[in-house]
C-alpha positions in Angstrom: 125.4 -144.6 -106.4 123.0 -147.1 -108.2 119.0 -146.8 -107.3 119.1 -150.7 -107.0 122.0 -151.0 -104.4 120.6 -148.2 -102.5 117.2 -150.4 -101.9 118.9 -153.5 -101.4 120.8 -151.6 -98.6 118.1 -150.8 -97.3 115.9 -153.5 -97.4 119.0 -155.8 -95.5 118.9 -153.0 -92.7 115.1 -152.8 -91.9 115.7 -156.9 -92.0 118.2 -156.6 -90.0 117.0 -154.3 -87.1 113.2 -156.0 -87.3 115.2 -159.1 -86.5 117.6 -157.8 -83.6 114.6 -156.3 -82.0 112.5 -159.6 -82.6 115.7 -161.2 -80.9 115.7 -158.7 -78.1 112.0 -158.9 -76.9 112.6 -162.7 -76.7 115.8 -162.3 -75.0 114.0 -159.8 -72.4 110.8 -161.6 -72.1 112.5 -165.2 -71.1 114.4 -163.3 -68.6 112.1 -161.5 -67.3 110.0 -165.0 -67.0 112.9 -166.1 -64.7 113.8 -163.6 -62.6 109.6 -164.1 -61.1 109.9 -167.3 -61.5 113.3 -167.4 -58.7 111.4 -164.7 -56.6 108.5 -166.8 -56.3 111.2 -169.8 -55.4 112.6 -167.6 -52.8 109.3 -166.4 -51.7 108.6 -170.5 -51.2 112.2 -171.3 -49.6 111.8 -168.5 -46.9 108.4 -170.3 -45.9 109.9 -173.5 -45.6 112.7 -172.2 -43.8 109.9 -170.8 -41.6 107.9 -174.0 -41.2 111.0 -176.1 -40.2 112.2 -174.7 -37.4 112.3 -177.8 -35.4 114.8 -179.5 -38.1 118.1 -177.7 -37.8 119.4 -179.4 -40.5 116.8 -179.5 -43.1 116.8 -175.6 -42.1 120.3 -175.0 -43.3 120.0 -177.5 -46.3 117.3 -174.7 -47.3 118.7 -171.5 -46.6 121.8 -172.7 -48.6 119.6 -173.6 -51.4 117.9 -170.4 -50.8 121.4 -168.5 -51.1 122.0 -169.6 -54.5 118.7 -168.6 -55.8 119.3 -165.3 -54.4 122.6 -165.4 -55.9 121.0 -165.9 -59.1 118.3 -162.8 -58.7 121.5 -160.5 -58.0 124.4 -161.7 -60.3 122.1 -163.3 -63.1 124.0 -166.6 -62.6 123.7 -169.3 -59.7 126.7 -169.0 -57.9 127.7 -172.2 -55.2 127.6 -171.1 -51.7 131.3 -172.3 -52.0 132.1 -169.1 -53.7 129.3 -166.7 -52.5 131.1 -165.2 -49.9 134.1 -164.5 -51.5 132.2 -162.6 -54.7 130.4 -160.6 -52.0 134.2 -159.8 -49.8 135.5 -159.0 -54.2 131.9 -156.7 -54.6 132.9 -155.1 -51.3 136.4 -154.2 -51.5 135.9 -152.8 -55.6 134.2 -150.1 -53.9 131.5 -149.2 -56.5 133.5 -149.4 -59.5 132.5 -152.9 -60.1 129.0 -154.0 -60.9 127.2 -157.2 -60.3 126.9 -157.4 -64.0 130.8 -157.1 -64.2 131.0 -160.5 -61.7 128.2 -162.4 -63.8 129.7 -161.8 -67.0 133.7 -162.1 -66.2 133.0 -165.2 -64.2 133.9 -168.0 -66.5 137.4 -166.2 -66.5 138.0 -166.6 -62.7 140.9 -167.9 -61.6 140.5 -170.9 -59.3 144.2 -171.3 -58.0 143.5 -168.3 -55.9 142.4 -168.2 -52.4 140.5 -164.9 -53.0 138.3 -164.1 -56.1 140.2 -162.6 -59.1 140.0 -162.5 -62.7 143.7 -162.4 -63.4 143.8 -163.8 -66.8 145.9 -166.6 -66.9 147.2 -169.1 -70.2 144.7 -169.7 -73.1 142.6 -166.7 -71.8 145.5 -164.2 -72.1 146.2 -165.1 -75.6 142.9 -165.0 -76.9 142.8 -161.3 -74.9 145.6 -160.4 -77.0 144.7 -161.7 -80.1 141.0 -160.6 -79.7 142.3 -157.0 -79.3 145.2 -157.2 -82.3 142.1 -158.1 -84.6 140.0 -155.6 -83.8 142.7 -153.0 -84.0 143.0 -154.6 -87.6 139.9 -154.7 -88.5 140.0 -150.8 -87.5 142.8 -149.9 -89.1 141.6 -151.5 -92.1 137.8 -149.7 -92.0 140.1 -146.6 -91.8 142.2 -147.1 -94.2 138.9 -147.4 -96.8 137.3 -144.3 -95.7 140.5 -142.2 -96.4 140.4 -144.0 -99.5 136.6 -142.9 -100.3 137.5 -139.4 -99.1 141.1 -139.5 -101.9 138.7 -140.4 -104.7 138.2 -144.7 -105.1 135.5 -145.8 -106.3 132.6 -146.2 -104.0 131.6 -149.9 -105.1 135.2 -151.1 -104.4 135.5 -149.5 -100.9 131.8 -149.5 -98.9 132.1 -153.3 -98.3 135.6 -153.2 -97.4 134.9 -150.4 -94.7 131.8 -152.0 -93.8 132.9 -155.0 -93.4 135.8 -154.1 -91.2 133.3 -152.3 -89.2 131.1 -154.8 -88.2 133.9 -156.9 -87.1 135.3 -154.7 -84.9 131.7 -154.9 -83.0 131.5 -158.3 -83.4 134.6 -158.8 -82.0 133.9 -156.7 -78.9 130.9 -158.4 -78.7 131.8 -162.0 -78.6 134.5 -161.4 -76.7 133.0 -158.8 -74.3 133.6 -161.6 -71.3 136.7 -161.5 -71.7 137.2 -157.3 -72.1 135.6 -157.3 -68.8 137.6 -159.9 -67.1 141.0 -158.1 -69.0 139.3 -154.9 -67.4 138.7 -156.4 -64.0 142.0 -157.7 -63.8 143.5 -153.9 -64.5 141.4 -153.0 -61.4 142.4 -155.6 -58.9 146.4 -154.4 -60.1 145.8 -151.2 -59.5 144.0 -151.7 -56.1 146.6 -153.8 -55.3 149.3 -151.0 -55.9 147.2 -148.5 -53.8 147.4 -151.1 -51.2 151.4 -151.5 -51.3 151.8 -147.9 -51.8 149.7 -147.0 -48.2 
């Protein structure tokens, strides 16, 4: 392999990883900034709640507003009190084999036609699941298909971007998409759940 390409490889992956942990600090700084500044919100509410005792409504204007900022601190995202109680009857009954983090990330892919929370995927969401999955199985096959090439003999030049390529977009692809991987898994959950149910 050339002395040259072998440094600029090299070079574009120290880049690379300086800049995805640059990007992470940020990432996990402004959260962290956040989450104290909601528990000092909380912290706040609960001594207003305290100090209106004598106005029932005001009270309940403030524990409601004190439930979605809770809401936040748990699930990452402000849920409505609308929908609060059936996330935490969907938390309950998944019996620990679904996270908060699960609920936080799937929820853009909730179905709202249902009386109870589920993440049934439904329409435009099912057929980007599919095709989401049909690419990355392409993109695998193809990566696959170059290392069994390196391994018969091609030329190395020809076949490292082609497998690398396909490689990173198999990541990429479960990484934009990883919403949507976790509604899709969700979804298998409730099913099965579901048949458990009809089978007892």
């Amino acid at each position: 392999m050339d002395t040259e390409l072998i440094v600029k490889v090299v070079t574009a992956t120290v880049a690379g990883f300086g800049a995805a942990l640059g990007l992470l600090h940020f990432l996990t700084t402004k959260r962290s900034f956040r989450y104290q500044n909601s528990k000092t919100e909380i912290e706040l509410l609960s001594q207003s709640i305290a100090a209106h005792e004598a106005e029932p409504d005001y009270k309940k204007f403030l524990i409601d507003v004190r439930k979605e900022k809770i809401s936040f601190l748990v699930f990452g995202i402000l849920i409505p009190n609308a929908d609060l109680e059936r996330v935490i009857t969907y938390y309950r009954n998944a019996e620990g084999k679904v996270t908060t983090g699960d609920i936080a990330k799937a929820w853009q892919y909730r179905d709202p036609s249902k009386e109870k929370l589920s993440f049934q995927l439904r329409g435009s969401f099912k057929t980007q699941h599919i095709l989401a999955q049909v690419y990355a199985v392409f993109c695998f096959l193809t990566g696959t298909g170059g290392v069994v090439a390196l391994v018969f003999g091609v030329h190395a030049k020809e076949v490292i971007p082609l497998v690398s390529v396909s490689l990173i977009s198999v990541v990429f692809t479960f990484w934009i998409n990883q919403s949507l991987f976790t509604a899709a898994h969700l979804a298998k959950l409730e099913k099965e759940r579901s048949t458990v149910r009809n089978d007892a």
